[in-house]
N, C-alpha and C positions, 0 to 999 in steps of 0.2 A: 517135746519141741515147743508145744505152745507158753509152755510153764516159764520157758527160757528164753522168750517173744517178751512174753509178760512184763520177766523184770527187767529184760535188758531197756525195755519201752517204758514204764513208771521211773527205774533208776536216770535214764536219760531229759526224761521231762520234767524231773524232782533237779536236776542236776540244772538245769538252763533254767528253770525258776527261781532256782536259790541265787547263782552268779551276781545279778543285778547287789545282793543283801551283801554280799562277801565282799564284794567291789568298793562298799563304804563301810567297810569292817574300821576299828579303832585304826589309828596311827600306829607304823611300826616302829619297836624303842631302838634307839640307837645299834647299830651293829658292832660288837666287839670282835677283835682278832687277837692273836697272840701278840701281837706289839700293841694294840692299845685298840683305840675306837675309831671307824672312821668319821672324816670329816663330814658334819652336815654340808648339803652341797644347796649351793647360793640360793636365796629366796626371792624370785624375780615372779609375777604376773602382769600378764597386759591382757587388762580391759579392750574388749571391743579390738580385735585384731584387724575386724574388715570393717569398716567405717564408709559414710557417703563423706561425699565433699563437703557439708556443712554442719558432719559432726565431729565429735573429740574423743580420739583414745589415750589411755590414764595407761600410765607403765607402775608398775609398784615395787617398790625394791624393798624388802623386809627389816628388819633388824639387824644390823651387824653387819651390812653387805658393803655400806662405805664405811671409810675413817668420820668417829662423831665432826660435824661442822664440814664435812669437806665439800670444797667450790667442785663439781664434776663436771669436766667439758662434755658438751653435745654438740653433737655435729646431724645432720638428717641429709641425705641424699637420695634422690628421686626426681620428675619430671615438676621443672619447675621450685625444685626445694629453697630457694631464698626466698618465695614467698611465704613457705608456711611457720608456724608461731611452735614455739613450744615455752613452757612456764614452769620455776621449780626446780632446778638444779643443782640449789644448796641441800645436803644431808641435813638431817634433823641432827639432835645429841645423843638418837642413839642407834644412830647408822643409817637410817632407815631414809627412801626418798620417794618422795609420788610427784610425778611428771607428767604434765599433760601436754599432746601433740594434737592441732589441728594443722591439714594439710593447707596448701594451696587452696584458692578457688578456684580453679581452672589446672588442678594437679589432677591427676589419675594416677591408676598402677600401683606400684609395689615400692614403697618409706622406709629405708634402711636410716632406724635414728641409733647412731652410735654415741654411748660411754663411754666414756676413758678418765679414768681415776684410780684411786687404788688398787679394783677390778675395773675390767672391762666388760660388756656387754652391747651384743646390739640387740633389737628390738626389731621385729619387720612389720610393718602393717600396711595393709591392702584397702586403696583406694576406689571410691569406684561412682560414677555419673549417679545420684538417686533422683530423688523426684524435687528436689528442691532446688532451687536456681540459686546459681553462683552468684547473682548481685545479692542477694538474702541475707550469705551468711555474715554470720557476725563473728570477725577472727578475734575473738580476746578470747584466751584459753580460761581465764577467771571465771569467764559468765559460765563453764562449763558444766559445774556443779559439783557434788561434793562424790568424791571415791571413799568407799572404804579401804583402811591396810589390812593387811593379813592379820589375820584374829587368831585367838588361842596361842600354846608355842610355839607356831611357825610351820608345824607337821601336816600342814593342808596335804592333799592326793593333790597331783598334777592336775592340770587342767586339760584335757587331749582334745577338749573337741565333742568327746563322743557322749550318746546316751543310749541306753537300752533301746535296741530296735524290736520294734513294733514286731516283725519278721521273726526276729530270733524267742520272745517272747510267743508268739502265736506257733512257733517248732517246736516249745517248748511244752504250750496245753495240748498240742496235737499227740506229739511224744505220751502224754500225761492220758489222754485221752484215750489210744491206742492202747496202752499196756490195760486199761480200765478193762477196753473191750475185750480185748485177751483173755481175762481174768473169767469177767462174766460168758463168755462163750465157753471154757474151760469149763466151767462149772454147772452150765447146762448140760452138755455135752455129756459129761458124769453122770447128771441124772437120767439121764436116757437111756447111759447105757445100763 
């Protein structure tokens, strides 16, 4: 029984250590089917999703996502939305678009900024009071500074939000821990007897 403590506890702590390395494993190749391959699915990133009032999130649209050269209507709705700025609308020449949106000075909540062009997409970003006063900011989405676009072929991992929790990390040495002590108690145990 202990023997089977042991590995089930090393296997489970070796298991929750390694996740984090899997997680940023290479890019996966394209999926084929019997009718052919599917479609890569659109290359959108938004920078900075919760933003204060007096700063700027970058929408980034990849390669291939508009017609080269095409004008994309933006529209942004939210508290206050004819105040706030957005810059960048034209596609580059090879689809690709980075948009910056600063809201309102005096906007809060939740910025549905809508696409419509050859695709559509909307974009939501979350507003919110921080520590710097609305007479301060300075609405020229220019002075915002430089984003980068998606780099390499496109095959970035989503962005979710998430990082290795500290929790699941520390379940994982304890896991790792436990089986150890299994092992070494086992094996005292033997000598005794």
């Amino acid at each position: 029984m202990l023997k089977k403590l042991a590995v089930i506890s090393l296997t489970a702590g070796a298991l929750v250590l390694m996740a984090p390395s899997v997680a940023t494993a290479a890019p996966i190749e394209s999926i084929t089917t019997e009718s052919g391959s599917y479609a890569e699915p659109p290359r959108v990133k938004v920078d900075d999703p919760i933003i204060d009032i007096c700063e700027v999130s970058t929408i980034v649209f990849g390669a291939g996502f508009f017609l080269p050269s095409e004008q994309v209507a933006v529209s942004v709705s939210g508290l206050n939305a004819d105040d706030s700025s957005v810059s960048g609308n034209t596609a580059a020449a090879d689809g690709s678009l980075v948009l910056t949106f600063r809201p309102p000075s005096d906007g809060e909540g939740s910025y549905a900024v809508a696409f419509t062009g050859s695709r559509s997409y909307t974009a939501t970003i979350t507003v919110s009071h921080g520590h710097d006063a609305a007479v301060n900011c300075d609405h020229d989405p220019a002075v915002a500074g430089t984003e980068l676009p998606l780099t390499g072929d496109g095959m970035e991992l989503a962005l979710t939000g998430g990082t290795v929790s500290p929790w699941i990390l520390g379940g994982g040495a304890l896991a790792l821990a436990a089986g150890g002590a299994f092992v070494v108690a086992g094996a005292a145990r033997r000598k005794r007897a």
